[in-house]
C-alpha positions in Angstrom: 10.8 11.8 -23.4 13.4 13.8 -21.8 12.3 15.4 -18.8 8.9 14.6 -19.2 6.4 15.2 -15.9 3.2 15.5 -14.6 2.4 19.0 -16.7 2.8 16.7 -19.8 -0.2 14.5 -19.1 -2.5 14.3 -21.9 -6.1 16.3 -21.9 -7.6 13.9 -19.7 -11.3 15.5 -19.2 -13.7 13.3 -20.4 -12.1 9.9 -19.1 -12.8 7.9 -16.0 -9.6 6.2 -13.7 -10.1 3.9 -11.1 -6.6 3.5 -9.1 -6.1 1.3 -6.5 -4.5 2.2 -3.1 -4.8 5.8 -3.8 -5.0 7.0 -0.6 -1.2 7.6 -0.1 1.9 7.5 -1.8 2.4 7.1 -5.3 -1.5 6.0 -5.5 -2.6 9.1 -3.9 0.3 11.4 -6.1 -1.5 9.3 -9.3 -5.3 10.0 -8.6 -4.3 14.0 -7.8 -2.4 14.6 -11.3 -4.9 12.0 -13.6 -8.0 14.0 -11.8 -5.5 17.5 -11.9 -5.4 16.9 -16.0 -9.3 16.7 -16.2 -10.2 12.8 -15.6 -13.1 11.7 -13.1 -10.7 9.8 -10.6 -12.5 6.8 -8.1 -9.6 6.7 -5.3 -10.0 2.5 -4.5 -9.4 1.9 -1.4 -9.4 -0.1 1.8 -10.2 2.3 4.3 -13.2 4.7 4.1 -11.6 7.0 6.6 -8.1 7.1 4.6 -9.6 6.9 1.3 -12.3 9.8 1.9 -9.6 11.6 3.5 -7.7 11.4 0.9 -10.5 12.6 -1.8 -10.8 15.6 0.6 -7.2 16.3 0.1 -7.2 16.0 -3.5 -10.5 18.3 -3.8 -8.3 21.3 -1.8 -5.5 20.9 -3.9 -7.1 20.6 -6.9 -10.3 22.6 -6.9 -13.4 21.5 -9.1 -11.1 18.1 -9.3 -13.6 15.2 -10.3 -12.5 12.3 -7.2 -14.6 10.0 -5.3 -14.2 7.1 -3.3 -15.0 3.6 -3.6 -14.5 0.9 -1.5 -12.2 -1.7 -2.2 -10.1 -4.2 -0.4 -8.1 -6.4 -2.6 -7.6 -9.1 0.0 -11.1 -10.3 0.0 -13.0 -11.3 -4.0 -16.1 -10.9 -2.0 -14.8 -6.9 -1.6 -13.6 -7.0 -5.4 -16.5 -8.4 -6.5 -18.7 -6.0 -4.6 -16.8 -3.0 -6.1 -17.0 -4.4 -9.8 -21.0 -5.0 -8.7 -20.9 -1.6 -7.8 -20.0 0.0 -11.2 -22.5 -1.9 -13.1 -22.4 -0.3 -16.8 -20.5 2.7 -17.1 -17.4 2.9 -19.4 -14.2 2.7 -17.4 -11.0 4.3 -19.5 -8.3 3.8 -17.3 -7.2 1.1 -14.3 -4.5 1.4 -12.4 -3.6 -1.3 -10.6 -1.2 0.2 -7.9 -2.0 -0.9 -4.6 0.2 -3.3 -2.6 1.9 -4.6 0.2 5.7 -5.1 0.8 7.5 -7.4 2.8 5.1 -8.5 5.4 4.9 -11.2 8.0 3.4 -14.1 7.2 -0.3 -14.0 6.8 -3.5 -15.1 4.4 -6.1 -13.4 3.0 -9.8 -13.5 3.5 -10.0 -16.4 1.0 -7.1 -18.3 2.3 -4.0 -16.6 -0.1 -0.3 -15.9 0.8 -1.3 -12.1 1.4 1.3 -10.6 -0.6 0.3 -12.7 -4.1 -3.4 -12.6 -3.0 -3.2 -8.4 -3.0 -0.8 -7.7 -5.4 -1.7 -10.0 -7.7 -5.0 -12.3 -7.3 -6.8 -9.2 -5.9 -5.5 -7.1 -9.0 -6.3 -10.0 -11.7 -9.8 -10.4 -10.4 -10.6 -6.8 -10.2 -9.6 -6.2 -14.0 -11.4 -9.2 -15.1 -14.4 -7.9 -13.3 -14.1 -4.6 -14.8 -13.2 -5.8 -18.5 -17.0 -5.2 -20.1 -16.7 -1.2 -18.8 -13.2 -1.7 -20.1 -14.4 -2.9 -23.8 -17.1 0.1 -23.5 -14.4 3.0 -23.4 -12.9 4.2 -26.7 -9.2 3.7 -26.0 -8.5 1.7 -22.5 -5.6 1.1 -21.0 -4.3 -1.1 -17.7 -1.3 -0.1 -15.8 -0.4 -2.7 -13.4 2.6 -0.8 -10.5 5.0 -3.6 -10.2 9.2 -3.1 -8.8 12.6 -3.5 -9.5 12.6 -5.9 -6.9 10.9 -8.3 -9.5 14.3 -9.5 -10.4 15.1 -11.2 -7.1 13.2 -14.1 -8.2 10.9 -15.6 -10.6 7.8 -16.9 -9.4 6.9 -20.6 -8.5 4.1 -21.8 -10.2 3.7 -25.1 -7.7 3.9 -22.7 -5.0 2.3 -19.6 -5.4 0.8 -19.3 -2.1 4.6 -19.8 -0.4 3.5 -23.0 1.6 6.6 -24.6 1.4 8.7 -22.2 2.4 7.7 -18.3 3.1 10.5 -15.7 3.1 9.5 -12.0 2.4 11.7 -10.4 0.3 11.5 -13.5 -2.7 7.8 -13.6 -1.9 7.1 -9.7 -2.6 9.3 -9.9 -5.5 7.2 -13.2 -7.1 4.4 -11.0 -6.7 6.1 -8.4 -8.7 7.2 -10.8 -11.0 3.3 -11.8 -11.2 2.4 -8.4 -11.8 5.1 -8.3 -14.9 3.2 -12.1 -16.6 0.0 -10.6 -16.0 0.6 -7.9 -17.9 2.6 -9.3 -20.5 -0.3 -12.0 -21.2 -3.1 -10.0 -21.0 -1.4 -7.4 -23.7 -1.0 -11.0 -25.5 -5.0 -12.3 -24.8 -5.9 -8.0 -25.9 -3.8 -8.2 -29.0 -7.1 -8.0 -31.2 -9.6 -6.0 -29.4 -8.8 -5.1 -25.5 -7.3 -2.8 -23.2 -3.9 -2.2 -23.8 -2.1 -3.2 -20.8 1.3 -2.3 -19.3 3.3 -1.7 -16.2 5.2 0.3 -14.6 8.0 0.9 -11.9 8.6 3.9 -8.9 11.9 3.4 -8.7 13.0 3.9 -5.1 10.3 6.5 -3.9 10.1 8.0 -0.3 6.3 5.9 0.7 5.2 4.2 3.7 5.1 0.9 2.0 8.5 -0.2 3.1 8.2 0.0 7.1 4.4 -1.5 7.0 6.1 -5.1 8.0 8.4 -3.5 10.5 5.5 -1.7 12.2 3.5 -4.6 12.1 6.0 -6.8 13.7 7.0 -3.6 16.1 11.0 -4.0 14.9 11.6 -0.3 15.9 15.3 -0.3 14.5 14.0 -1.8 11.2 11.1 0.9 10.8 13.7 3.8 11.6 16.2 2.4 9.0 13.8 2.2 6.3 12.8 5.7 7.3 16.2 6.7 7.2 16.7 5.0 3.6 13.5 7.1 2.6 15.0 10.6 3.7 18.7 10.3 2.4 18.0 7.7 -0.8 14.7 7.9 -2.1 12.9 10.2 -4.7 9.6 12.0 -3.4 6.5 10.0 -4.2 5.8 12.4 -6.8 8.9 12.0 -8.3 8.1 7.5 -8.0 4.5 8.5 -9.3 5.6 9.5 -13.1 6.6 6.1 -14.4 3.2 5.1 -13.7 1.3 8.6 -15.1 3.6 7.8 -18.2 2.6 4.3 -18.4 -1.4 5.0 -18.1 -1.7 8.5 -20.0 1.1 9.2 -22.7 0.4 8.4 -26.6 3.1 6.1 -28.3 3.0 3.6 -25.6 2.6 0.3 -26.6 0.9 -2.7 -25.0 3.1 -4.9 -22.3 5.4 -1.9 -22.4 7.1 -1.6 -18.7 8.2 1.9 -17.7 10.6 3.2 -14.7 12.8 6.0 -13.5 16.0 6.5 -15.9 18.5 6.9 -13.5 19.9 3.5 -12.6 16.3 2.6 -12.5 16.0 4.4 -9.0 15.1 8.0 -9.7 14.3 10.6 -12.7 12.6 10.9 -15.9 10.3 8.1 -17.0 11.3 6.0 -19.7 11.2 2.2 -20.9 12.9 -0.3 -18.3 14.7 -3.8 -18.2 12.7 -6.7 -17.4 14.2 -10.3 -16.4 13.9 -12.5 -19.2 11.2 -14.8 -17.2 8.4 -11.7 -17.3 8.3 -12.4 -20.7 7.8 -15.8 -20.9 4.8 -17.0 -22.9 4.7 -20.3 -21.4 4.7 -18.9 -17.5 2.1 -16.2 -18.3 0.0 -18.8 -19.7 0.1 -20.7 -16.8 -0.2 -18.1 -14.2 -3.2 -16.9 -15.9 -4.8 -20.6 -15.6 -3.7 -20.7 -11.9 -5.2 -17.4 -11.6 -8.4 -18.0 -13.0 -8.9 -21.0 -10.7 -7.8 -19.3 -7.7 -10.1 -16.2 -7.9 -13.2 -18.3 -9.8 -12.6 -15.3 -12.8 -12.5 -15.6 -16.1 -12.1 -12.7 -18.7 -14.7 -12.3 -21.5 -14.9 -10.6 -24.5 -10.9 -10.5 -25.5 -10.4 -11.6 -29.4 -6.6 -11.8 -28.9 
């Protein structure tokens, strides 16, 4: 795995990837190289404007490149729903749950969620559960789910998911990290048999727009030009955050609820397997979170034999 990079993604023509958020950053850096290697790429996105933008981008810097866009915002079901709808029976390869948000201010989503577990994780658990049959209909499918280091910071709290007893951003984002890591781990448990096989991933500390999104929205000016700051002197390039992920969803030998990061002090370099806090394996909490998430999002995954 030394050294591996984006000229080491497998033949990918004849596959289909949907990755969400893909209209920037690592997402964006993701959908270029999968669609750059020969898959058909659907950019899943929030914004039209961005997202199209984005495919436009893509198609100059890879010409002939297979990319589209699809609507899809992952803080509404009705949204997810319409997107799964959407792409009725066609065989679906590849998901890659990377879309996010980090470290906002307090807010809910259209159905009533904490913002940051209803996007990064209720938004993401509904859309693969919705997508599951096209899943089952592809030869070899695979789920990347983009979680962080930041996972570590805490574990999540199963009576509180939606952070109604107490809301403070940093533990919040990384619970929804942490939910990212049981999702994975359980659904890799539930696909043992016959199913996708699922994993996750880790950028490191990449150079995105993602870390001053709360600062902006709050208009803390001396917070935004810090985390810009961190970005220019600390961080790796997004295409440099974007290879855990490409290793995760495309390379052979990897094996379900495998978790994959940068090698360097897991901030920066060569993909290869990463730690994990003991609680993102937990059988018990993965069981549980799936329940709660079933419930919360009114969707239930068919067709596993695990």
């Amino acid at each position: 795995m030394t050294g591996w990079n984006a000229t080491d993604i497998p033949d990918q023509r004849g596959r289909t990837a949907v990755v969400t958020g893909a209209n920037s950053g690592i997402g964006y850096v993701t959908a270029r190289e999968l669609a750059r290697a020969g898959a058909r790429v659907v950019l899943a996105c929030r914004s039209a404007a961005r997202g199209s933008a984005a495919v436009d981008r893509i198609r100059d810097e890879v010409p002939g490149a297979a990319v589209e866009f699809g609507a899809l915002d992952l803080g509404d079901l009705a949204s997810v729903r319409g997107f799964a709808d959407g792409w009725a029976d066609r065989p679906l390869d590849l998901l890659v749950n990377n879309a996010g948000v980090m470290a906002l201010p307090y807010g809910r989503t259209a159905d009533g969620f904490e913002t940051q577990f209803g996007v990064n994780h209720l938004g993401h658990f509904a859309l693969t559960g919705l997508l599951l049959p096209s899943l089952l209909e592809a030869p070899e499918p695979r789920v990347c789910a983009v979680s962080s280091v930041l996972h570590a910071l805490a574990d999540i709290d199963i009576g509180d998911l939606n952070s109604e007893k107490q809301y403070r951003r940093w533990p919040t984002y990384a619970r929804s990290k942490t939910a990212n890591l049981l999702f994975v781990h359980e659904l890799a448990r539930r696909a043992a048999a016959s199913g996708p096989v699922a994993v996750a991933a880790h950028p490191g500390y990449a150079a995105t727009s993602l870390h001053a999104r709360g600062a902006q929205m709050e208009g803390r000016k001396g917070m935004e030009r810090f985390y810009e700051t961190g970005n220019r002197v600390f961080a790796q390039s997004a295409e440099g955050g974007a290879l855990p992920t490409l290793y995760a969803a495309t390379a052979p030998g990897v094996r379900p609820d495998d978790f994959y990061g940068p090698r360097l002090l897991m901030w920066r370099g060569a993909p290869v397997r990463s730690w994990r806090a003991s609680w993102t394996v937990d059988d018990a909490a993965g069981e549980r979170l799936w329940a709660a998430s079933e419930q919360l999002t009114g969707v239930k995954y068919e067709g596993l034999k695990g």
